[in-house]
C-alpha positions as semicolon CSV with decimal commas, in nm:
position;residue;x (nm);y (nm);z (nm)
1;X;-6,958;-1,598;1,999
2;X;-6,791;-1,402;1,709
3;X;-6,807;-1,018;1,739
4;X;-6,649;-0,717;1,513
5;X;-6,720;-0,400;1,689
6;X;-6,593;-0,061;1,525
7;X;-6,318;-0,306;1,392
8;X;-6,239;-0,495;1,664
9;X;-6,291;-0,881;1,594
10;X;-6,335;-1,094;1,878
11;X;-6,432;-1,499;1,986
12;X;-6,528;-1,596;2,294
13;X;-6,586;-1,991;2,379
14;X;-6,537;-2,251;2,633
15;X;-6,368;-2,567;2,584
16;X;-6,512;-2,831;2,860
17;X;-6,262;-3,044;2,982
18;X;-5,894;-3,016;3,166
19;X;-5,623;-2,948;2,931
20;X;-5,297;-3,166;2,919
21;X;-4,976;-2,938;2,997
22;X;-4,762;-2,963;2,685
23;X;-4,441;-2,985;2,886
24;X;-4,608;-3,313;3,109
25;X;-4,791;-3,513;2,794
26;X;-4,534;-3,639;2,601
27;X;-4,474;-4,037;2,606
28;X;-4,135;-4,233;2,470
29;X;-4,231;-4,484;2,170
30;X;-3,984;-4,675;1,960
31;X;-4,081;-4,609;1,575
32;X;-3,914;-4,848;1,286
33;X;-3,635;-4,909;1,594
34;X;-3,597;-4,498;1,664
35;X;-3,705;-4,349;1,974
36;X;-3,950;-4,082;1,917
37;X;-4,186;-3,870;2,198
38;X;-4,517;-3,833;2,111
39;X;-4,813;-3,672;2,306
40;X;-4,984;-3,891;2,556
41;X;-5,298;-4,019;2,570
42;X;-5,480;-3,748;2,780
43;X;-5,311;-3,515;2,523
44;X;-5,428;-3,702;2,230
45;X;-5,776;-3,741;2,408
46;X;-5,763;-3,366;2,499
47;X;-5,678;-3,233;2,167
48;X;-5,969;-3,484;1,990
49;X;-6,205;-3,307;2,221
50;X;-6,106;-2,955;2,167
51;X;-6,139;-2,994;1,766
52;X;-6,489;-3,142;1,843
53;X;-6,576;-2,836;2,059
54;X;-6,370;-2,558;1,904
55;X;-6,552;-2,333;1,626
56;X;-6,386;-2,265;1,316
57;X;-6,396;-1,929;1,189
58;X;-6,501;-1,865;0,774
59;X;-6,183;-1,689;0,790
60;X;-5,922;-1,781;1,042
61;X;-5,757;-1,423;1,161
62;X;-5,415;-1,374;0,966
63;X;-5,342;-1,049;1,210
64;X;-5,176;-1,044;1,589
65;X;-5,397;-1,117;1,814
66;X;-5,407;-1,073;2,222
67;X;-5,555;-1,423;2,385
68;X;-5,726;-1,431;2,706
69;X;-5,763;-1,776;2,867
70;X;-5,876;-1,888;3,243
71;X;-5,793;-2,249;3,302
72;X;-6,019;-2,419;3,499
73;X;-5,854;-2,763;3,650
74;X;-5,998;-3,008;3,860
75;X;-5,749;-3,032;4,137
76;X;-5,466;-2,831;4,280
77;X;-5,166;-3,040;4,049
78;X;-5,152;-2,913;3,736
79;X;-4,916;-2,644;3,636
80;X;-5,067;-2,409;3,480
81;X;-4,996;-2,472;3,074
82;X;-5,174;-2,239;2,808
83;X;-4,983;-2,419;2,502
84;X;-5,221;-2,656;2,366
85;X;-5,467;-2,457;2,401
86;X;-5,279;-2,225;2,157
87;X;-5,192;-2,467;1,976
88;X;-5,536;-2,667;1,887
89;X;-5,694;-2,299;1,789
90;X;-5,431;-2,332;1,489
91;X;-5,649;-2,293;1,173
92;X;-5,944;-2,264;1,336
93;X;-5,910;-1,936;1,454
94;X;-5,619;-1,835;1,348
95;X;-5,374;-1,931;1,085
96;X;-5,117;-1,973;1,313
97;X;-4,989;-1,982;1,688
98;X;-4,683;-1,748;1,609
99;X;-4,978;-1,425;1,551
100;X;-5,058;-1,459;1,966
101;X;-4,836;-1,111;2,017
102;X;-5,011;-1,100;2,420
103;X;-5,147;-1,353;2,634
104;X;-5,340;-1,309;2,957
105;X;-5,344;-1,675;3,156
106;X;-5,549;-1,733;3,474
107;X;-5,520;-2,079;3,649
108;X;-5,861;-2,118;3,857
109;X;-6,010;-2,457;4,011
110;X;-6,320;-2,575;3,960
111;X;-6,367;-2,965;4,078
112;X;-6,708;-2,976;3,885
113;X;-6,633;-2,826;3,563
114;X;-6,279;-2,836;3,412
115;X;-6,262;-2,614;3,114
116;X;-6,083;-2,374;2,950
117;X;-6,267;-1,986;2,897
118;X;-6,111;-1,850;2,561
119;X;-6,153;-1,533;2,390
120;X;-5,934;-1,395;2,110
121;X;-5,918;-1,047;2,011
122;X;-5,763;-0,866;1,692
123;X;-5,455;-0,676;1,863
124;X;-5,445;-0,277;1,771
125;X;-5,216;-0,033;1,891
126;X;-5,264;0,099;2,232
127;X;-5,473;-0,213;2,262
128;X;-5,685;-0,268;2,619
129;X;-5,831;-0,622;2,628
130;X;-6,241;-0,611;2,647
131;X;-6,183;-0,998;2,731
132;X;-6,227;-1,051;3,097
């Protein structure tokens, strides 16, 4: 859901699924005899399903913004990993990763219903999140 309230632009969605910690997801492969690490699988898997399920905005914010994100996992293991989350919303919402100036992370657990609660807000000065 896209909002702009007395110029305050804001998205809030949910990305179904348990995201891949960046740090964990990378494999070894041997490319034209080089080693090379590339994501793994579930991070290839996770980051097809996030495009599929991520809007795009009509015009990406190009300003810092403040992201709020609770982590839903399905078991007690993963470390808590926010990155390609951040990553994936690259062009989509915004133009680039590097305009995140504050995040707010929560890990939860929710055996059911993995998923990822996002919501990205145009930073201002003296800025209090209205993201949960």
């Amino acid at each position: 859901m896209f909002q702009e309230n007395n110029k305050r632009a804001s998205i809030t969605f949910v990305i179904e699924g348990e995201p891949a910690s960046k740090a964990n997801s990378r494999r070894m492969v041997t490319i034209k005899g080089s080693p090379r690490l590339i994501k793994s699988k579930k991070a290839l898997d996770y980051c097809k399903n996030f495009q599929l399920q991520c809007p795009v905005l009509e015009e990406p914010f190009e300003v810092d913004v403040v992201v709020t994100l609770h982590i839903y996992y399905a078991t007690r293991r993963p470390d808590l990993d926010e990155s390609i989350v951040l990553d994936e919303m690259q062009d989509r919402i915004y133009k680039n990763d590097r305009q995140v100036k504050e995040k707010h992370v929560y890990w939860h657990l929710d055996r059911d219903r993995p998923r990822a609660e996002i919501c990205v807000e145009v930073m201002e000065s003296g800025h209090q999140s209205s993201c949960g």
